[in-house]
Short mmCIF file of the C-alpha atoms (twelve columns), coordinates in Angstrom:
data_MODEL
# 
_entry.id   MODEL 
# 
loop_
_atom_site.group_PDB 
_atom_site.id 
_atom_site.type_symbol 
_atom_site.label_atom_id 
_atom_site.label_alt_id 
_atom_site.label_comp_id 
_atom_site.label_asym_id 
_atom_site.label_seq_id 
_atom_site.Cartn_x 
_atom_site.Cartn_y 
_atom_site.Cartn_z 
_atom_site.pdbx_PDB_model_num 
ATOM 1   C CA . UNK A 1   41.981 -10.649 61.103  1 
ATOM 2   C CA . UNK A 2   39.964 -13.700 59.814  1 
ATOM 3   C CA . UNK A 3   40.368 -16.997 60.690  1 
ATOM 4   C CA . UNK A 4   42.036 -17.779 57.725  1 
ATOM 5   C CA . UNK A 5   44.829 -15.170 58.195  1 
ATOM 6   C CA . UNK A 6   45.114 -16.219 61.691  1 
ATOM 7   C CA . UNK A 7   45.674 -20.174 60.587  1 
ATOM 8   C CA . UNK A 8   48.479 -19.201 57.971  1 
ATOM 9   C CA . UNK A 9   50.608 -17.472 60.847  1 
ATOM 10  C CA . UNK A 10  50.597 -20.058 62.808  1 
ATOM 11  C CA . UNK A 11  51.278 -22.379 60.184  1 
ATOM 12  C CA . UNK A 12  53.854 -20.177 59.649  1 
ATOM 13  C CA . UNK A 13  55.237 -19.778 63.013  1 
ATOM 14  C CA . UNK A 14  55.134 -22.927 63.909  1 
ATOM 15  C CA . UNK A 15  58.595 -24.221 65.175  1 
ATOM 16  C CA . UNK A 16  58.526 -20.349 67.329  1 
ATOM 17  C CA . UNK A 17  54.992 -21.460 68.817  1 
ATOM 18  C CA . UNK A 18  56.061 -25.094 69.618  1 
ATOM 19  C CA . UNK A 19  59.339 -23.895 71.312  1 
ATOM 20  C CA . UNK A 20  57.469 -21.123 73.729  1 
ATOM 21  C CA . UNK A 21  54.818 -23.692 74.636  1 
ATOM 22  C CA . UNK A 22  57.440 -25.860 75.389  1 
ATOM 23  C CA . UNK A 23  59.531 -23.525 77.507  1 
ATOM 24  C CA . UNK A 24  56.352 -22.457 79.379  1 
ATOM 25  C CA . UNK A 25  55.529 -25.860 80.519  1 
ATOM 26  C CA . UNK A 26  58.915 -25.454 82.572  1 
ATOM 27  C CA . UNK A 27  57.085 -22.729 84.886  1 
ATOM 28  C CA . UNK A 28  53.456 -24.576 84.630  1 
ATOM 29  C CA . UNK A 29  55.325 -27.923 86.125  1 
ATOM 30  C CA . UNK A 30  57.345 -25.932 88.455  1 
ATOM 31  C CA . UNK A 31  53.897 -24.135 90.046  1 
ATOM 32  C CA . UNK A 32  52.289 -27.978 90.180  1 
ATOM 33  C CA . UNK A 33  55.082 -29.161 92.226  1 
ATOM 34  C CA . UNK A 34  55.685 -26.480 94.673  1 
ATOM 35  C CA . UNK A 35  51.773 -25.868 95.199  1 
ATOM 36  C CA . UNK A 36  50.489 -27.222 98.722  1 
ATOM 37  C CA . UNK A 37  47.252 -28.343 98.548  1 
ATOM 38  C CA . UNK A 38  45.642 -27.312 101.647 1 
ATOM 39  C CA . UNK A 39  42.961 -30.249 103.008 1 
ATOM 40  C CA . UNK A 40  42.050 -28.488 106.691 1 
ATOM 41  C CA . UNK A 41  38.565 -27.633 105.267 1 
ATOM 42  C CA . UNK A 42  38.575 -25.962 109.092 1 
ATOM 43  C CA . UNK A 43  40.670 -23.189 108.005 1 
ATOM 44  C CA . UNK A 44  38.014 -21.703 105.603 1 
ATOM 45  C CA . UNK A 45  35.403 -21.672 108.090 1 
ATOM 46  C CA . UNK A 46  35.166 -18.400 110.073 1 
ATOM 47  C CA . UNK A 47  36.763 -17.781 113.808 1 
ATOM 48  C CA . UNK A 48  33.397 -17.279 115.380 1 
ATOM 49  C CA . UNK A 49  31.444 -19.852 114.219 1 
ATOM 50  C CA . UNK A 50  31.157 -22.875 116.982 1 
ATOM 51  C CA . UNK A 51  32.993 -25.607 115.295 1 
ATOM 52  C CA . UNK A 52  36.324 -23.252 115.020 1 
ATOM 53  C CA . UNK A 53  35.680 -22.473 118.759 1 
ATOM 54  C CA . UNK A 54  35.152 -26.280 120.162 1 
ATOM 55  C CA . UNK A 55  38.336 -27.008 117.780 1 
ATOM 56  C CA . UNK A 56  40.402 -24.382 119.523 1 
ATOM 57  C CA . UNK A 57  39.280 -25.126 123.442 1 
ATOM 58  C CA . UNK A 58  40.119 -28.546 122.465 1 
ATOM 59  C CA . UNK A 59  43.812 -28.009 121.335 1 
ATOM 60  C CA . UNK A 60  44.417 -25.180 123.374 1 
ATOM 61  C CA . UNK A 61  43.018 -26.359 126.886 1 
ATOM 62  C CA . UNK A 62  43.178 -29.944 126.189 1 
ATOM 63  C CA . UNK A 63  46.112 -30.486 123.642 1 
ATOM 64  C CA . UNK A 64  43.324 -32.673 121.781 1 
ATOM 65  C CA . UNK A 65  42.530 -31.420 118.007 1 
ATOM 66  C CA . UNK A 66  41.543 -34.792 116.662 1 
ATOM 67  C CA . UNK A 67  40.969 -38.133 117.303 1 
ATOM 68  C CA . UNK A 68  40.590 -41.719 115.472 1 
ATOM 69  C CA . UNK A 69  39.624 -45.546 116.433 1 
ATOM 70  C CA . UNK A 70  41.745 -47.953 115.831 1 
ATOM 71  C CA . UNK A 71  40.623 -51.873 115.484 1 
ATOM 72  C CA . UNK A 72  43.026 -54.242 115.917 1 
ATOM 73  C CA . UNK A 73  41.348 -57.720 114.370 1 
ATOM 74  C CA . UNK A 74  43.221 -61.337 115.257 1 
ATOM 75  C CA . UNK A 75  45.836 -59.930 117.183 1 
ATOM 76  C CA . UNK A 76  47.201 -61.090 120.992 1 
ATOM 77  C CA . UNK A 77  46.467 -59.062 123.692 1 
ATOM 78  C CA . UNK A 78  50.433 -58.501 124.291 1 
ATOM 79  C CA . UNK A 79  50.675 -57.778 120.715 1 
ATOM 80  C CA . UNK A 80  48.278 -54.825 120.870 1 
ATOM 81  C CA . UNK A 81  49.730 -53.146 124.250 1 
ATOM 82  C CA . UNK A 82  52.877 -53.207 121.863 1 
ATOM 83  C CA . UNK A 83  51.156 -52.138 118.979 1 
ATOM 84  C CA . UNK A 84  49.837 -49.317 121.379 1 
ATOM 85  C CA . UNK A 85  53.115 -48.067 122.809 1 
ATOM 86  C CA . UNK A 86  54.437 -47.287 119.126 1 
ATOM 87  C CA . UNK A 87  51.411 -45.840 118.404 1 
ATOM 88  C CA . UNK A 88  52.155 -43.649 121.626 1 
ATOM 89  C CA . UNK A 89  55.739 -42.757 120.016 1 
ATOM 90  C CA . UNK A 90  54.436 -40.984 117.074 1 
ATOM 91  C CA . UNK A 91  54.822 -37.615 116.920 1 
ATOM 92  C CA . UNK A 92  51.411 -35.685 116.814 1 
ATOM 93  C CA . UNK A 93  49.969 -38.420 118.892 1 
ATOM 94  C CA . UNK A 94  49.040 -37.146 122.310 1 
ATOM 95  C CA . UNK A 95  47.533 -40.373 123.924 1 
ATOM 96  C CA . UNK A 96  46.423 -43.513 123.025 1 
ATOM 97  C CA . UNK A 97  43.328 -45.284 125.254 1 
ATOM 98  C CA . UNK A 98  42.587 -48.924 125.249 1 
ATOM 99  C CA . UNK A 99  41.646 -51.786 127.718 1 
ATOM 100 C CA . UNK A 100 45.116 -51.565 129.779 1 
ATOM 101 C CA . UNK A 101 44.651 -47.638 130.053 1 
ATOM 102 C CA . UNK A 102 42.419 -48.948 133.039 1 
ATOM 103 C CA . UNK A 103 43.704 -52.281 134.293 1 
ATOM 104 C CA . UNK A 104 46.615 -54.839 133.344 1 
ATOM 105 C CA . UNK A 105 45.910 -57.044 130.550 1 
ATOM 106 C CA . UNK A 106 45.692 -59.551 132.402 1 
ATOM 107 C CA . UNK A 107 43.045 -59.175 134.690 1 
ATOM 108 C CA . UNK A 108 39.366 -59.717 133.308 1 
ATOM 109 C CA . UNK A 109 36.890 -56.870 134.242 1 
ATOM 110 C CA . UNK A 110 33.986 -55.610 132.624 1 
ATOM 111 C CA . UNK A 111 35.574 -52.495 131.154 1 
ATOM 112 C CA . UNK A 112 37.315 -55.485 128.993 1 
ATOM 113 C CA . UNK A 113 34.056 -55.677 126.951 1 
ATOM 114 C CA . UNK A 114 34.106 -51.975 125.984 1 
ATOM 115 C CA . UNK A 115 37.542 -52.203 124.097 1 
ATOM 116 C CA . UNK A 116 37.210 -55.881 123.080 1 
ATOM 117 C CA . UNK A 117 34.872 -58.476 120.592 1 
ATOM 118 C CA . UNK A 118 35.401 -61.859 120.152 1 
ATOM 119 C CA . UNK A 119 37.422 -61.055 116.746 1 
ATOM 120 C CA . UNK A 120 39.223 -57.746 117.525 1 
ATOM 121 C CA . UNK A 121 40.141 -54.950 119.942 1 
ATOM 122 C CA . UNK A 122 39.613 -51.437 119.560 1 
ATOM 123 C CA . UNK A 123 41.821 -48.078 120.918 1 
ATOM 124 C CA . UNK A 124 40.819 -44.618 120.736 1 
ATOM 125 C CA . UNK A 125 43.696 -42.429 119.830 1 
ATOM 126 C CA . UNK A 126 44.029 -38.895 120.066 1 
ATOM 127 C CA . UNK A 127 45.721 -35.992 118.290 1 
ATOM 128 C CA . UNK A 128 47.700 -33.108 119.284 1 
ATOM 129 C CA . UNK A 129 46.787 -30.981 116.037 1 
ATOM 130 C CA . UNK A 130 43.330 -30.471 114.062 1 
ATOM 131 C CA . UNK A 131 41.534 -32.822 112.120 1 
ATOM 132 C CA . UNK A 132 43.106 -32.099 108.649 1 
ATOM 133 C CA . UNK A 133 46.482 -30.580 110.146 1 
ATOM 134 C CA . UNK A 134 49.175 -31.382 108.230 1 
ATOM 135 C CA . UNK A 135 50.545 -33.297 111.779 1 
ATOM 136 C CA . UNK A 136 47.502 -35.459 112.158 1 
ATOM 137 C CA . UNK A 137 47.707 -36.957 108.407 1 
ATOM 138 C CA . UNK A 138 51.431 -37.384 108.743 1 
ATOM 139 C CA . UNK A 139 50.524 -38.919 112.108 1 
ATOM 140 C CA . UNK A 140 47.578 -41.231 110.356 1 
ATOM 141 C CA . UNK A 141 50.289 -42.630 107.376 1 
ATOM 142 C CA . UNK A 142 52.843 -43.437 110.735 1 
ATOM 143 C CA . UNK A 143 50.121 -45.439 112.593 1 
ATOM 144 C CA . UNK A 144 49.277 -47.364 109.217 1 
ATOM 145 C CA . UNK A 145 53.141 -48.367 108.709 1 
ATOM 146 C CA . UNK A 146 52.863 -49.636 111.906 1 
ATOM 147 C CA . UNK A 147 49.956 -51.651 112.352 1 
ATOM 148 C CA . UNK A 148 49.887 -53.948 109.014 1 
ATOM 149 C CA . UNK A 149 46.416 -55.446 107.426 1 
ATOM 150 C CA . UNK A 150 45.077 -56.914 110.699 1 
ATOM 151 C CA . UNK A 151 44.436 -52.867 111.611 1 
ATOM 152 C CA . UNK A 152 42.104 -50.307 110.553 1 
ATOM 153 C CA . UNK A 153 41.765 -46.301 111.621 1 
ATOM 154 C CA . UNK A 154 38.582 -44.520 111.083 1 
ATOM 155 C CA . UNK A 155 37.605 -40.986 112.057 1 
ATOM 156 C CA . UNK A 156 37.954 -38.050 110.186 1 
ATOM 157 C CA . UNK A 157 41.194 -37.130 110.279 1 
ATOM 158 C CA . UNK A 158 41.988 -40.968 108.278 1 
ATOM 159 C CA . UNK A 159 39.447 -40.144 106.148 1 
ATOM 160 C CA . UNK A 160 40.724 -36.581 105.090 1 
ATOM 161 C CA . UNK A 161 43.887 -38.416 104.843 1 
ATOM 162 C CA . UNK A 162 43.021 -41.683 102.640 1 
ATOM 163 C CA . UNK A 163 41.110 -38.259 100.091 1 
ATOM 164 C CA . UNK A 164 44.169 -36.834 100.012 1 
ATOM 165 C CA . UNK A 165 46.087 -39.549 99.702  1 
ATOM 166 C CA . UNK A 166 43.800 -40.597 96.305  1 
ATOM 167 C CA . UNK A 167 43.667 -37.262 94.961  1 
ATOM 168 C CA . UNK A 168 47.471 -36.945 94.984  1 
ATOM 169 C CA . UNK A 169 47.699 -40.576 93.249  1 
ATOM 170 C CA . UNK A 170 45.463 -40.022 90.670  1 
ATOM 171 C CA . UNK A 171 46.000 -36.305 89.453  1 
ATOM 172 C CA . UNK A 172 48.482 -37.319 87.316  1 
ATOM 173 C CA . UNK A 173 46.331 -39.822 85.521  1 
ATOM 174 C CA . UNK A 174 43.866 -36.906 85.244  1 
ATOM 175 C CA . UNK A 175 46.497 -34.101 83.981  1 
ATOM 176 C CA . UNK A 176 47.634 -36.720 81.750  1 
ATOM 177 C CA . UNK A 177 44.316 -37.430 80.077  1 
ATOM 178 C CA . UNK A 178 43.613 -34.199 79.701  1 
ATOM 179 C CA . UNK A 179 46.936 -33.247 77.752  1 
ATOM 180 C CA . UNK A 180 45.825 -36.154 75.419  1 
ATOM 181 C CA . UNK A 181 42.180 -34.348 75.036  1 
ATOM 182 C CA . UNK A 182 43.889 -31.376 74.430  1 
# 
């Protein structure tokens, strides 16, 4: 069939063509919504290799998968031991270290200096789940409710999560655009 034959027919068949590719955008958007995209870039790696061992030992023998600092900038000291206990509440959080781990608030020493600048404090917190496990981001988006603008979390696991968190927002945008190319 030549091109020509092939345009009349679907000239022809319009309405019938518009209607199917309607009806199969019903399945298409179904399959987009129920898909999980899977951000544990550990889980593609192989069992023996060392990075899949060390993550193992550490949540199996240490109930530590991953772990992120946390700066706390122009807040009280009180404040932060606050900050810290709700930070200790959320679930997938298996401990949270900072300057009154080791010694009350109150009571100058040099670990002080570790933990502490003369703008902001810092806390290391640790995770009962892998870097990119599903717990750990849900964990990461907890901690951020919490903490406000005077806070920041770095590591890994915030990173994978802040990736995720912009590929979700703008994959519409993208999906969207490319209809309109289309």
């Amino acid at each position: 069939m030549n091109m020509v034959a092939f345009g009349k027919k679907v000239v022809k068949f319009r309405i019938p063509i518009l209607i199917i590719s309607i009806l199969l955008l019903i399945p298409a958007g179904l399959g987009y919504v129920n898909t999980r995209v899977n951000y544990d870039v550990l889980t593609y790696l192989p069992e023996d290799i060392e990075t899949m061992q060390g993550q193992d030992i550490l949540v199996d023998e240490f109930g530590t998968g991953a772990y992120s600092m946390f700066i706390c900038e122009g807040m009280e000291n009180k404040d932060v031991a606050k900050l810290k206990e709700q930070i200790e509440d959320v679930e997938h959080v298996s401990k949270v270290v900072w300057y009154d781990s080791f010694a009350d608030i109150s009571i100058p020493i040099d670990v002080y200096e570790v933990f502490n600048s003369d703008t902001g404090t810092m806390m290391a917190i640790f995770f009962d789940e892998g870097t990119s496990s599903d717990g750990t981001m849900e964990a990461i988006g907890e901690i951020r409710k919490l903490a406000g603008k005077q806070c920041f979390l770095s590591g890994m696991s915030a990173i994978v999560t802040d990736t995720k968190n912009l590929a979700e927002k703008e994959t519409p945008l993208y999906v969207l655009t490319a209809v309109v190319l289309a």
